[in-house]
C-alpha positions in Angstrom: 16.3 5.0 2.7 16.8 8.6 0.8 17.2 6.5 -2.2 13.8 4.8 -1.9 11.9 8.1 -1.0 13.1 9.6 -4.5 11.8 7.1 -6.4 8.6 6.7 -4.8 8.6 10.7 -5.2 9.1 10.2 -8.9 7.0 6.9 -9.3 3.9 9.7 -7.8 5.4 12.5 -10.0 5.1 10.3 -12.9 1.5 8.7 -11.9 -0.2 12.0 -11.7 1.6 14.3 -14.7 1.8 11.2 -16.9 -2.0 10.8 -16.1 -2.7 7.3 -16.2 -6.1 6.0 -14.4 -6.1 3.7 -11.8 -3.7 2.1 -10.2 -2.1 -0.3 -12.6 0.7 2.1 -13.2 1.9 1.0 -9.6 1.8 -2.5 -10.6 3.9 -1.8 -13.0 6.7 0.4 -11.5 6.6 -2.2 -8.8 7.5 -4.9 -11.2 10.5 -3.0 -13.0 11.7 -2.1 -9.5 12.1 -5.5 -8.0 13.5 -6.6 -11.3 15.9 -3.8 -11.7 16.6 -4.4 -8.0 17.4 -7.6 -7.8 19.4 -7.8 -11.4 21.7 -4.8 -9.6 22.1 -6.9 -6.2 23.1 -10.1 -8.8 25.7 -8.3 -10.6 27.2 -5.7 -7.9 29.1 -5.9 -4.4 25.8 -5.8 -2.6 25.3 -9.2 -3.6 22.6 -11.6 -1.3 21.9 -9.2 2.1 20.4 -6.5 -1.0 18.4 -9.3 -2.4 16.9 -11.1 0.8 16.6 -7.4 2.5 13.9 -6.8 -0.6 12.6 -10.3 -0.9 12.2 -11.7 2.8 12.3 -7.8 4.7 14.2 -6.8 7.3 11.9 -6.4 10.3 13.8 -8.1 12.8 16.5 -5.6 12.2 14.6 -2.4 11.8 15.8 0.3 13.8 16.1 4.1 14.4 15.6 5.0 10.8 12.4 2.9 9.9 11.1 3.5 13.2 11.4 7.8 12.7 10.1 7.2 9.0 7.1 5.0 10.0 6.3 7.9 12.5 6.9 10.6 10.3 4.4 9.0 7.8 1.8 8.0 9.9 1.5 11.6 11.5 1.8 12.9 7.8 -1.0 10.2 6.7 -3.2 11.4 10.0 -3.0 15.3 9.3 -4.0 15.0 5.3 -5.5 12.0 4.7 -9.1 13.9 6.5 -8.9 16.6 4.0 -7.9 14.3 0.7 -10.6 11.8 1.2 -13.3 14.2 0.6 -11.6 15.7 -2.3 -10.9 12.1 -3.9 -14.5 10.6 -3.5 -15.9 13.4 -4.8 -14.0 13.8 -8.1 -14.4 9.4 -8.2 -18.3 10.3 -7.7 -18.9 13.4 -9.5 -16.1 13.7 -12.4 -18.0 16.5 -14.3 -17.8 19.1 -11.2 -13.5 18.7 -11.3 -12.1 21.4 -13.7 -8.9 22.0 -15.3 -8.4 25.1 -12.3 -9.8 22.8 -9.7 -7.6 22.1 -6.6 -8.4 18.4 -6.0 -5.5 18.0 -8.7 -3.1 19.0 -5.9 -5.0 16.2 -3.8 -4.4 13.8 -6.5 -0.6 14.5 -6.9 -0.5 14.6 -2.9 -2.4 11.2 -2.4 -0.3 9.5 -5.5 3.0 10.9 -3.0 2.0 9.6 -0.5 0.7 5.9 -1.6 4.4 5.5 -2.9 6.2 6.8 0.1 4.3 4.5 1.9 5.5 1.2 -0.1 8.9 2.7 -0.1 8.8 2.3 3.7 6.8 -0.8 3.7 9.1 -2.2 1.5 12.5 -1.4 3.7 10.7 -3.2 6.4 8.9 -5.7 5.1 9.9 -6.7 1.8 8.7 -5.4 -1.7 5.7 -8.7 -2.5 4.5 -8.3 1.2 4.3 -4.6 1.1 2.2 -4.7 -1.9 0.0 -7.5 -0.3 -0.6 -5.7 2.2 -1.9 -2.6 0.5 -3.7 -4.9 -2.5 -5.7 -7.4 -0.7 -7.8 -6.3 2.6 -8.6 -3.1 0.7 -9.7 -5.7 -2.6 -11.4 -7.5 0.2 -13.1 -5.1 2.0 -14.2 -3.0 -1.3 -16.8 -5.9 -2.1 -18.3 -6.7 1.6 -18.6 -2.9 2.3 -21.7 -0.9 2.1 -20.1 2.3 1.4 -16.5 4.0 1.2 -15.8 4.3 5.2 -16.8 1.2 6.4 -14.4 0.1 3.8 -11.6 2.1 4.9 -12.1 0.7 8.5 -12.6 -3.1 7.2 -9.8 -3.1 5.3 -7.5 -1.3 8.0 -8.9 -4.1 10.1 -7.9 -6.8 7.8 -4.3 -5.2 7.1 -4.1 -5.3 11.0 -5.5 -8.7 11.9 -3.0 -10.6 8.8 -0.1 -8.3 10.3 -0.4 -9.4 14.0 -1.2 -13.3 12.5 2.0 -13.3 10.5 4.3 -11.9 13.4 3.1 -14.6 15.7 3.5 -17.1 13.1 7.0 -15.7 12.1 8.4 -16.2 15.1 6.7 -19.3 16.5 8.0 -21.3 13.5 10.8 -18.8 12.9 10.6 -17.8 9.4 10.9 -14.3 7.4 8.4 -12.1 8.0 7.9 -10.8 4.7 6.5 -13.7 3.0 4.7 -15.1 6.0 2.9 -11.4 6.0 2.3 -12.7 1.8 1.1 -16.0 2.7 -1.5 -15.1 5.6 -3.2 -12.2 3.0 -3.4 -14.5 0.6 -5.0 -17.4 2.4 -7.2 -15.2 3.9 -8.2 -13.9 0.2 -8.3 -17.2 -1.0 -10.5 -18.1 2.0 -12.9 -15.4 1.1 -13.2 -16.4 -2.7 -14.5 -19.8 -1.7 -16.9 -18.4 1.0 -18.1 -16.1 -1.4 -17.4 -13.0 0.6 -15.8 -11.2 -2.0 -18.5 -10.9 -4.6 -20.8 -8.6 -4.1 -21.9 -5.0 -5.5 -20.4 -1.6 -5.7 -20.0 1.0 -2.9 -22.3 3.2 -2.2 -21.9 7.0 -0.4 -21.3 6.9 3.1 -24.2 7.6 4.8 -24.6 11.1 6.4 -23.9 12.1 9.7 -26.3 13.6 11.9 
């Protein structure tokens, strides 16, 4: 578990001082991880229960550790995530009022963190392909049906919710790995809302103000 939280501390590290836009860096360390993973669990004593631990997950056998990380992170997640938001849409929104000296650049670097401590959990738990599934498609969803940036926060946490209770049940009713079930329900439910349509749509607007 250590091992994983360094390198999602240096995949974030590298994200925000290497400065690459967007999220396709993630993609990518994703990629050379599960490769360089995989090609160490082939050739090494670790052998299969390495492989099908990143591949398939390892719900069913979760215990102490996951259960204090997932904690950890979620109280982490619920303490800054209030104070980043604002920070992030704003410099997303309004690019020209971030300077050099500006302190969203520490909200950057602390948001990157914490997007790749997250898969590293989600990924000892779940597999690496679901982990990312489930972090790609309900927000890739929810970013074209929603009328402005909280409603789709909240869709998409609903989606990630609804496809995570679907694939449990499913799991264990025709006992299979939970990891790719978890893969399989977000992308039939992605695939469902190409066809309806319900993913094109236009651009988020700001949320609307409070009174």
């Amino acid at each position: 578990m250590s091992s994983r939280r360094r390198g999602a501390l240096a995949g974030g590290l590298l994200k925000s001082f290497g400065r690459f836009r967007g999220n396709t860096i993630y993609t990518l360390m994703i990629l050379i991880g599960w490769a360089a993973t995989l090609l160490v669990a082939a050739n090494t004593m670790l052998g299969s229960a390495m492989g099908h631990a990143l591949v398939e997950g390892q719900l069913y056998f979760a215990g102490s550790a996951h259960l204090t990380s997932a904690l950890v992170y979620t109280a982490a997640a619920i303490a800054l995530l209030p104070r980043m938001i604002p920070m992030l849409v704003r410099a997303r929104l309004f690019p020209g009022l971030v300077t050099p000296h500006d302190r969203s650049a520490k909200w950057h670097l602390g948001f990157d963190v914490l997007v790749a401590l997250g898969m590293a959990i989600g990924t000892g738990t779940v597999g690496l392909m679901a982990a990312f599934a489930l972090v790609f498609v309900p927000p890739w969803m929810a970013f074209r049906r929603a009328s402005h940036w909280r409603s789709c926060l909240i869709i998409s946490a609903g989606l990630g919710t609804l496809a995570y209770m679907l694939a449990f049940v499913a799991a264990l009713v025709w006992n299979q790995p939970f990891g790719p079930t978890l893969a399989a329900v977000l992308t039939t439910l992605a695939s469902l809302a190409m066809v309806r349509g319900g993913v094109a749509g236009g651009r988020l607007g700001p949320a609307p103000a409070s009174s």
